[in-house]
VMD Tcl script that builds the backbone (N, CA, C; Angstrom):
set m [mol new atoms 378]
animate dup $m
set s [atomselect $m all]
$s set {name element resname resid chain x y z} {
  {N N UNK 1 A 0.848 -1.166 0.000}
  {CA C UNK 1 A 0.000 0.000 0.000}
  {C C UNK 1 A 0.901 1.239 0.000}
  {N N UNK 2 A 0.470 2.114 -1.008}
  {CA C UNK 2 A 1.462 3.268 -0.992}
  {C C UNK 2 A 0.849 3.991 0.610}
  {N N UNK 3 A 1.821 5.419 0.656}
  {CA C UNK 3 A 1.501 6.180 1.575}
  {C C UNK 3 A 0.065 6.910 0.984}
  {N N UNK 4 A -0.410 7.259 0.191}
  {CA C UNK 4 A -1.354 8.110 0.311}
  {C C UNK 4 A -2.320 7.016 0.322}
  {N N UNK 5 A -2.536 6.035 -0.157}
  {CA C UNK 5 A -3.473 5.009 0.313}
  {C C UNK 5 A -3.446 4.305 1.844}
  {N N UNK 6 A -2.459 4.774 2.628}
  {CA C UNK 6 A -2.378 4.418 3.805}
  {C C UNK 6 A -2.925 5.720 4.638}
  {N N UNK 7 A -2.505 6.934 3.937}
  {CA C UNK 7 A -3.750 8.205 4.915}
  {C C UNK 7 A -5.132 8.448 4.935}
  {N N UNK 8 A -5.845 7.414 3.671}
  {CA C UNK 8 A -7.089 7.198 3.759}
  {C C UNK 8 A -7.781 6.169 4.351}
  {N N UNK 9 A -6.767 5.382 4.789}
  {CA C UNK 9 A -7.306 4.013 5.382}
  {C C UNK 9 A -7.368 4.585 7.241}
  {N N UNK 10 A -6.076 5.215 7.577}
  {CA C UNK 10 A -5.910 6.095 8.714}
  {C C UNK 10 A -6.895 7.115 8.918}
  {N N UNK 11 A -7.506 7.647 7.958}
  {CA C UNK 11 A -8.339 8.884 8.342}
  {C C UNK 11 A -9.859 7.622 8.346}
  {N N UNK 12 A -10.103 6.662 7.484}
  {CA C UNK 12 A -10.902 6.072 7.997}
  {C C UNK 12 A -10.929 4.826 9.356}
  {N N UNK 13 A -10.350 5.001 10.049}
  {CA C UNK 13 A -9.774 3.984 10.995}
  {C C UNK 13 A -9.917 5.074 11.847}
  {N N UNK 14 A -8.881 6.660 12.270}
  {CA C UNK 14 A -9.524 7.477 13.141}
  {C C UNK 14 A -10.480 8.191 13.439}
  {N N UNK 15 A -10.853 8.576 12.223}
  {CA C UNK 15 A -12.609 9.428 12.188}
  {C C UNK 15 A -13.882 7.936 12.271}
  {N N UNK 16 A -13.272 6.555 12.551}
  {CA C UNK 16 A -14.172 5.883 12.995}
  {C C UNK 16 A -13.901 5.598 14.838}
  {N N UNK 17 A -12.908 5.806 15.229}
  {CA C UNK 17 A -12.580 5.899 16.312}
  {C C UNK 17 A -13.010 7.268 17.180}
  {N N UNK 18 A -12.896 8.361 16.285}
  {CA C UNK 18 A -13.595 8.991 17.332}
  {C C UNK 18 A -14.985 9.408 17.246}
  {N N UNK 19 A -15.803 8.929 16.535}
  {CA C UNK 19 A -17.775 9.059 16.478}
  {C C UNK 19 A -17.589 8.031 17.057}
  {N N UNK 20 A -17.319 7.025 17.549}
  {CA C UNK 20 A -17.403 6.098 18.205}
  {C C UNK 20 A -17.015 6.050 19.403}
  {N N UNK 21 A -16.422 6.997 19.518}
  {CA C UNK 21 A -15.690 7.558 20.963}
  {C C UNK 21 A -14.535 6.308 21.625}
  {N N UNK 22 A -14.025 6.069 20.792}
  {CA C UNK 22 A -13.174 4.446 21.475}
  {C C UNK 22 A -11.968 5.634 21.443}
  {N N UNK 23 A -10.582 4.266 22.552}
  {CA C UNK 23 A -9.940 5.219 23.059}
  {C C UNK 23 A -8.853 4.304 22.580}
  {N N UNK 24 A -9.148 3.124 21.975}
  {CA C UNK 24 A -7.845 2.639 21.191}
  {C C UNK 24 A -7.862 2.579 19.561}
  {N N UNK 25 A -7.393 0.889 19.419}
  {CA C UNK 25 A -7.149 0.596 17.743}
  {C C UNK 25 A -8.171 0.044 17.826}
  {N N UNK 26 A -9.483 -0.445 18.021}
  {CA C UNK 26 A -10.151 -2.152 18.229}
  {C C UNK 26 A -11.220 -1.622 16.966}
  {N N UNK 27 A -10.746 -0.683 16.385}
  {CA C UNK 27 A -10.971 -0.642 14.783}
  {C C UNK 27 A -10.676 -1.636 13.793}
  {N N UNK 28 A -8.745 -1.515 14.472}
  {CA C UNK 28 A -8.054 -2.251 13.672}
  {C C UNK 28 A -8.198 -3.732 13.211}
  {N N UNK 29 A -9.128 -4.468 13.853}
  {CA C UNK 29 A -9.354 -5.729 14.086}
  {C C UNK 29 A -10.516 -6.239 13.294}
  {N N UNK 30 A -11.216 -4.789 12.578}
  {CA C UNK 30 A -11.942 -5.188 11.605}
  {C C UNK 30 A -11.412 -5.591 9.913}
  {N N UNK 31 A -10.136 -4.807 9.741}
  {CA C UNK 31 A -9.034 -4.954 8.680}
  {C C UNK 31 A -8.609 -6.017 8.355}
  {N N UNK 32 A -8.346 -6.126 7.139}
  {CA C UNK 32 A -7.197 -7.941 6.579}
  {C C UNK 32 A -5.875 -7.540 7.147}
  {N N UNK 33 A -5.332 -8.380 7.099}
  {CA C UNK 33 A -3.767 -8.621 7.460}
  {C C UNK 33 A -2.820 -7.651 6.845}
  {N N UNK 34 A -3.301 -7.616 5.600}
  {CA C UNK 34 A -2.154 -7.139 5.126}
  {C C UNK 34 A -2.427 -5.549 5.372}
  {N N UNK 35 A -3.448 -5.246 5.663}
  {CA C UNK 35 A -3.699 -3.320 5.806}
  {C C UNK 35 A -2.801 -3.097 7.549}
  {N N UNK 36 A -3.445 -4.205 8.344}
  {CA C UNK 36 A -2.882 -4.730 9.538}
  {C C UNK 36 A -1.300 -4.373 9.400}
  {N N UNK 37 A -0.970 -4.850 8.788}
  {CA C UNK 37 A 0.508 -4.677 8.423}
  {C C UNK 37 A 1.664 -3.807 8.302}
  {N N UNK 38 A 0.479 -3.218 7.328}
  {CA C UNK 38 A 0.864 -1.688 7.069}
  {C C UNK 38 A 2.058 -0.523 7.342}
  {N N UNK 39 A 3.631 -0.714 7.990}
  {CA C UNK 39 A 3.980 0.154 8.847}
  {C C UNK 39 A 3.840 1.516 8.800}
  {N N UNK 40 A 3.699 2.559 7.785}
  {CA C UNK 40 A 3.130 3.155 7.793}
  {C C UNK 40 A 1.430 3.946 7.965}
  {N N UNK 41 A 0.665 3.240 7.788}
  {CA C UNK 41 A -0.665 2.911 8.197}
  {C C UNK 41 A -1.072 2.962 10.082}
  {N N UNK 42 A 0.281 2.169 10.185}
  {CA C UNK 42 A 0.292 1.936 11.817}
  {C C UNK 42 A 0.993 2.935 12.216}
  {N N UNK 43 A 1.774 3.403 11.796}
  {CA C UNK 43 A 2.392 4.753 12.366}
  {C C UNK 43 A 1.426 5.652 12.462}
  {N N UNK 44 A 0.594 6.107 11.285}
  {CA C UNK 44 A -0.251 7.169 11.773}
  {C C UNK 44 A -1.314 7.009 12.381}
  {N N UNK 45 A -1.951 5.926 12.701}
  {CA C UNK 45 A -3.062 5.536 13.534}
  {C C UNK 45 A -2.748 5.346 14.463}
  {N N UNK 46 A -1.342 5.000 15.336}
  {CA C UNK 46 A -1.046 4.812 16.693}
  {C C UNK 46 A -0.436 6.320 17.104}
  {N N UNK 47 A -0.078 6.633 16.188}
  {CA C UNK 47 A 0.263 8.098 16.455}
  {C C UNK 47 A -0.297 8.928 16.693}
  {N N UNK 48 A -1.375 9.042 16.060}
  {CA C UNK 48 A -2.341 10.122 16.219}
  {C C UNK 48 A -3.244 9.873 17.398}
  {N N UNK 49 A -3.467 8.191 17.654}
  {CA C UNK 49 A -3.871 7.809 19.067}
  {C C UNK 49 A -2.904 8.500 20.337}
  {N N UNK 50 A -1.986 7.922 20.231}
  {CA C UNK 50 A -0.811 8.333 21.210}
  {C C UNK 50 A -0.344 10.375 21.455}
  {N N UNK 51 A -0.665 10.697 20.608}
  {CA C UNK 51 A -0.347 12.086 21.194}
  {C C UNK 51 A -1.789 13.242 20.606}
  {N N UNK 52 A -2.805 12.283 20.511}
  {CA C UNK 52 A -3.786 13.038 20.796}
  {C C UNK 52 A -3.862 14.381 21.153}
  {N N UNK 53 A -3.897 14.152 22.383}
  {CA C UNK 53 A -3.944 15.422 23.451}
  {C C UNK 53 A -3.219 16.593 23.073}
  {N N UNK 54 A -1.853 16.169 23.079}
  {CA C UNK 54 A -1.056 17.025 22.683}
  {C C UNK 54 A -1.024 17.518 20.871}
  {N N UNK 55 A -1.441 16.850 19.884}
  {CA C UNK 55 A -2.283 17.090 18.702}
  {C C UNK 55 A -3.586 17.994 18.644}
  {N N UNK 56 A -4.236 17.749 19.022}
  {CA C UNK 56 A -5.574 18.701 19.916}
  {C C UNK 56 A -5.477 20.102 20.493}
  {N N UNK 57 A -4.274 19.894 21.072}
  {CA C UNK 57 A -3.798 21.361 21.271}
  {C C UNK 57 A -3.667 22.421 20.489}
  {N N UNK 58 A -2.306 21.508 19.756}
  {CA C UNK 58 A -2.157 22.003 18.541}
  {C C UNK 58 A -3.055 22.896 17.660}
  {N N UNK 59 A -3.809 22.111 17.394}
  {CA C UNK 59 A -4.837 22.386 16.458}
  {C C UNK 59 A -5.422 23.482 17.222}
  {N N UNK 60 A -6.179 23.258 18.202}
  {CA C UNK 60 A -6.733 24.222 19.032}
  {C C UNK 60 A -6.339 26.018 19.170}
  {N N UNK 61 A -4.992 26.024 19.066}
  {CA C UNK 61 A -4.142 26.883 19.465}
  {C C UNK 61 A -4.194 27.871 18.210}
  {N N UNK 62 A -4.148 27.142 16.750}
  {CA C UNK 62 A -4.535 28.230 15.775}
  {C C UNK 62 A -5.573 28.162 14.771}
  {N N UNK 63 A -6.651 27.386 15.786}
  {CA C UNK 63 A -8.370 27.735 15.259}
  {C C UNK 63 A -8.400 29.358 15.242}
  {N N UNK 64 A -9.173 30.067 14.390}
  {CA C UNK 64 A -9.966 31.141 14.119}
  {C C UNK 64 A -10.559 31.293 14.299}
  {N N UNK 65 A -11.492 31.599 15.321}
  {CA C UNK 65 A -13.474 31.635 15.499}
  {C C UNK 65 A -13.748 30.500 15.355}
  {N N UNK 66 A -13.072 29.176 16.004}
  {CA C UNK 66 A -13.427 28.115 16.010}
  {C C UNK 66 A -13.154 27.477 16.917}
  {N N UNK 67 A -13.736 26.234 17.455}
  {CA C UNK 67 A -13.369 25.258 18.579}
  {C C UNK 67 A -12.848 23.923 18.176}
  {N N UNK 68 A -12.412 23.107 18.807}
  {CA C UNK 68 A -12.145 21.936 18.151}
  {C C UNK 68 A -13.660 21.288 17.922}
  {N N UNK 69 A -14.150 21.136 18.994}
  {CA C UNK 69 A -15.474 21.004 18.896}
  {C C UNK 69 A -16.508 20.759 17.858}
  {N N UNK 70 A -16.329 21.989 17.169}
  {CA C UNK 70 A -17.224 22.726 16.239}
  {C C UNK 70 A -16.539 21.794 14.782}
  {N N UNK 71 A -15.308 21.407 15.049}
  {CA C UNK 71 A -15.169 20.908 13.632}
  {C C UNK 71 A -15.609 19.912 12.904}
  {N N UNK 72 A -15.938 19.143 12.246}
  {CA C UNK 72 A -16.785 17.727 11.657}
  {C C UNK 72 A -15.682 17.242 11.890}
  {N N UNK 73 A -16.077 15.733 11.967}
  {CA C UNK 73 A -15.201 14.793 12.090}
  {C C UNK 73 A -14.091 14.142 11.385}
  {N N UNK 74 A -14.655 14.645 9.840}
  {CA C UNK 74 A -13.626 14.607 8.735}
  {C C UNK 74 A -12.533 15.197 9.027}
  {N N UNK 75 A -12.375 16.530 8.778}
  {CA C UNK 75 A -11.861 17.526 9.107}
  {C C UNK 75 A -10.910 17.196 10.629}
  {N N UNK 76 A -11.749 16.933 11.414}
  {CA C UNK 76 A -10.246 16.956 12.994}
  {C C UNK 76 A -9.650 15.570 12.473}
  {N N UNK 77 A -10.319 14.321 11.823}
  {CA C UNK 77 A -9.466 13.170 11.818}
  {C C UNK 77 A -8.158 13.855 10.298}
  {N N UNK 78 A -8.545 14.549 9.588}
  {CA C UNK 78 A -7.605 14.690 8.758}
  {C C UNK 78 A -6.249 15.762 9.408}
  {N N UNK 79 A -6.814 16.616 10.389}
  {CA C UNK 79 A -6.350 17.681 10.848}
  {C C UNK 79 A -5.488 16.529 11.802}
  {N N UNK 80 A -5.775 15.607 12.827}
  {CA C UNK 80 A -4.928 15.183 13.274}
  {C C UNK 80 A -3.887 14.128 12.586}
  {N N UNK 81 A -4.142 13.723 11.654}
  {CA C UNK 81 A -3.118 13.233 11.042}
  {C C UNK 81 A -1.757 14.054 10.425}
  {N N UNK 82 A -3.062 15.425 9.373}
  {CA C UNK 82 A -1.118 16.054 8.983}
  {C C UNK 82 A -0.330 16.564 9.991}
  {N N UNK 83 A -1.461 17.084 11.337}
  {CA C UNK 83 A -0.510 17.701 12.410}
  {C C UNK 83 A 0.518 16.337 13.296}
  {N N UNK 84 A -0.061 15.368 13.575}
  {CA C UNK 84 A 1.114 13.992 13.583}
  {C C UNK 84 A 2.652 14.216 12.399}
  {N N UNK 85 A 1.881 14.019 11.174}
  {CA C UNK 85 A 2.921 13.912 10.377}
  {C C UNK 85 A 3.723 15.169 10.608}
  {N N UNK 86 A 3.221 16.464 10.276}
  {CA C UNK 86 A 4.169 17.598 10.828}
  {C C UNK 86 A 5.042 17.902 11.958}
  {N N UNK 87 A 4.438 17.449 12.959}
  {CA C UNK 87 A 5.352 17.590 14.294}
  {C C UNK 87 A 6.040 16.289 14.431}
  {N N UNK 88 A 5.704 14.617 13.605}
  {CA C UNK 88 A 6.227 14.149 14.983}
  {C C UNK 88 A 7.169 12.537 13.450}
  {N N UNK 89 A 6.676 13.149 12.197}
  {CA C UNK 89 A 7.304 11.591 11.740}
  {C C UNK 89 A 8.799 13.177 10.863}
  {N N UNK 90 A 9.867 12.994 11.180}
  {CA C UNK 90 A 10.400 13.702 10.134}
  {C C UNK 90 A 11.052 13.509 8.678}
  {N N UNK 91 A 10.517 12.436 8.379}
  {CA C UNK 91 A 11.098 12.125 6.951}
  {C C UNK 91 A 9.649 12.620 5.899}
  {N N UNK 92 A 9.076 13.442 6.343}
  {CA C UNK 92 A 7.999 13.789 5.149}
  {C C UNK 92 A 8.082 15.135 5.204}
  {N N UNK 93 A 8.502 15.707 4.278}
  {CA C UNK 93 A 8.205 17.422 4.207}
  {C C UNK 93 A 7.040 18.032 4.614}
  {N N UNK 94 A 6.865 19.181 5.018}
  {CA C UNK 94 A 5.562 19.685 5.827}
  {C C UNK 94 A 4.082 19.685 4.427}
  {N N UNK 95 A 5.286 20.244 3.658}
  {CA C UNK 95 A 4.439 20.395 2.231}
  {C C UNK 95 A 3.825 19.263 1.245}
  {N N UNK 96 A 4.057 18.046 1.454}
  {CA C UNK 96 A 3.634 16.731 1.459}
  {C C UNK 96 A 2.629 16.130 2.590}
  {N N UNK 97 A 2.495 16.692 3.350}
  {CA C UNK 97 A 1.700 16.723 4.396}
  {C C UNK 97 A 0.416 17.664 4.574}
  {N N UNK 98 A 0.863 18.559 4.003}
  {CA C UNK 98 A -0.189 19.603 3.960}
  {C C UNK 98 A -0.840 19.331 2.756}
  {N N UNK 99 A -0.262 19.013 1.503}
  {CA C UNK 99 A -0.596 18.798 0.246}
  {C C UNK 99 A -1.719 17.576 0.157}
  {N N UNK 100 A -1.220 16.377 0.952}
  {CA C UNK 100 A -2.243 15.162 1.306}
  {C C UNK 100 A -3.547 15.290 2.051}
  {N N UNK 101 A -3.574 16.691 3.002}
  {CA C UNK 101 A -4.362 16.453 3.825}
  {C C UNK 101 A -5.535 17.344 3.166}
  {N N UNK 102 A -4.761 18.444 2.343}
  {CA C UNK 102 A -6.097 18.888 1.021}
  {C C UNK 102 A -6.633 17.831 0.222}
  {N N UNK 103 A -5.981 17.250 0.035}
  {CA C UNK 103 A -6.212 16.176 -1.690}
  {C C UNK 103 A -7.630 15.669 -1.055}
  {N N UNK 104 A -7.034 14.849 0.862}
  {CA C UNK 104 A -8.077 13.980 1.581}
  {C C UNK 104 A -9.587 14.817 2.051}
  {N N UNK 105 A -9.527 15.895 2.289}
  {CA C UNK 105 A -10.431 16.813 2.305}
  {C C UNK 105 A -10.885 17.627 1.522}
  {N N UNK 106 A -10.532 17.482 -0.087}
  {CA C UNK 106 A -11.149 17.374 -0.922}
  {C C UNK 106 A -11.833 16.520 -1.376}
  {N N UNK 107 A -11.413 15.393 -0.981}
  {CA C UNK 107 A -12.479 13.767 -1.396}
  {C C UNK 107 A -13.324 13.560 -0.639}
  {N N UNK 108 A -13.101 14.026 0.814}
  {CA C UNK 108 A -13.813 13.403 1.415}
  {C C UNK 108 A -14.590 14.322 2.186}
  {N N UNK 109 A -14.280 15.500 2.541}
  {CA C UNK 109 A -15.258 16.863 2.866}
  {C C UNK 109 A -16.086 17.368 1.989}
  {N N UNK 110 A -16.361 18.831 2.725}
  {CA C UNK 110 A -17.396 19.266 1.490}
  {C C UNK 110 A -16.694 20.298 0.653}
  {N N UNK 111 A -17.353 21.070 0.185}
  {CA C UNK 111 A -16.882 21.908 -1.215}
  {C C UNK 111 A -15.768 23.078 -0.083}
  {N N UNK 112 A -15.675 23.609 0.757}
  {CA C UNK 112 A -15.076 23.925 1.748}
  {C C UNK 112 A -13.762 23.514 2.915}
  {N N UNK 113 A -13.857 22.289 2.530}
  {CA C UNK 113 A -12.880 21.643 3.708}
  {C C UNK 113 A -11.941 21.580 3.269}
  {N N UNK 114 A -11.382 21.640 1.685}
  {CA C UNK 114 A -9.740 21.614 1.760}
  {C C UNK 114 A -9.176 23.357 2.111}
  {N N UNK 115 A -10.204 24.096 1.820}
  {CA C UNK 115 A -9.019 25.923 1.695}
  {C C UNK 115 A -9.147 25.953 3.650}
  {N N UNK 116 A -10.240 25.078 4.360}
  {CA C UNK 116 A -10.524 25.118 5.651}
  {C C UNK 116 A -8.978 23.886 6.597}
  {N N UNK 117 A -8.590 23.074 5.536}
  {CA C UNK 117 A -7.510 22.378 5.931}
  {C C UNK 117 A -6.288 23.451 5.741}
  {N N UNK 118 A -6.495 23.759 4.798}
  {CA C UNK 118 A -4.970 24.903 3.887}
  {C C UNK 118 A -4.843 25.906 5.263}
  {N N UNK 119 A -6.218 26.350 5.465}
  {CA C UNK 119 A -5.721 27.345 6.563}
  {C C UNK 119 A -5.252 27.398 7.847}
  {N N UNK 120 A -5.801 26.364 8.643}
  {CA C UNK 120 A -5.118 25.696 9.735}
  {C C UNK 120 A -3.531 25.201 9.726}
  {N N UNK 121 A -3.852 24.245 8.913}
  {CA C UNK 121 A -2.269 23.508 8.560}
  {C C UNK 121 A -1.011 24.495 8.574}
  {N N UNK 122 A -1.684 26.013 7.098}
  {CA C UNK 122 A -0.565 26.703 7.220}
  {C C UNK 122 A -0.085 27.464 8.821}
  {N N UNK 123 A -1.233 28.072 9.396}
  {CA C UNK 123 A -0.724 28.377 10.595}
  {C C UNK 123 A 0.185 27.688 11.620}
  {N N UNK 124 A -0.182 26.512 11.749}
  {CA C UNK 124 A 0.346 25.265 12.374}
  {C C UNK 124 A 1.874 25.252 11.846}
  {N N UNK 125 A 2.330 24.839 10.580}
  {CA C UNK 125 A 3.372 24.822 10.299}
  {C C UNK 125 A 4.156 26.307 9.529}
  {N N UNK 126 A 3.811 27.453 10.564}
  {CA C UNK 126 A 4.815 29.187 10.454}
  {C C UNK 126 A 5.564 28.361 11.876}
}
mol reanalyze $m
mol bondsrecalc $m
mol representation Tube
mol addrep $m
């Protein structure tokens, strides 16, 4: 599985984790083996599990007239992934990160959610 097919499997694995409000992987256990496998896949789904909080912040810190709250679920599961990849894997440029997390919130948000990713992200990574 390439990487960008592994941030859609991750954004569907965490934006099912959190409407569901679970506090681990026991997502993961619905997957074949080989997605299971994944090391990249597993990097960003344990990652974004694992520093949550401190991801959340993040994000939090350069909302605009916004809460985390307030955001759809698309949107914070994509938001916590590029902010993972930005702060915490360093072999991916910020701009490969930011670039993926439009592409994913263009597919998968609404007519709004990628210039609404662009703008966060860029603040996040000044």
């Amino acid at each position: 599985m390439n990487r960008h097919e592994a941030r859609k499997k991750a954004l569907q694995i965490i934006f099912s984790i959190d409407i569901h409000e679970m506090q681990s992987i026991h997502e993961m256990e619905h997957l074949d083996e080989q997605v299971r496998k994944d090391a990249f896949l597993n990097l960003l789904v344990n990652g974004v599990i694992n520093y949550k909080v401190e991801i959340d912040q993040i994000i939090s810190e350069k909302l605009k007239n916004w809460s985390l709250e307030r955001i759809a679920s698309v949107e914070k599961a994509i938001l916590r992934i590029a902010v993972f990849e930005i702060r915490y894997v360093e072999d991916i440029p910020v701009s490969v990160s930011i670039n993926e997390a439009i592409e994913l919130a263009n597919t998968f948000g609404d007519e709004k959610s990628g210039k609404f990713i662009n703008g966060v992200l860029s603040r996040i990574s000044d």
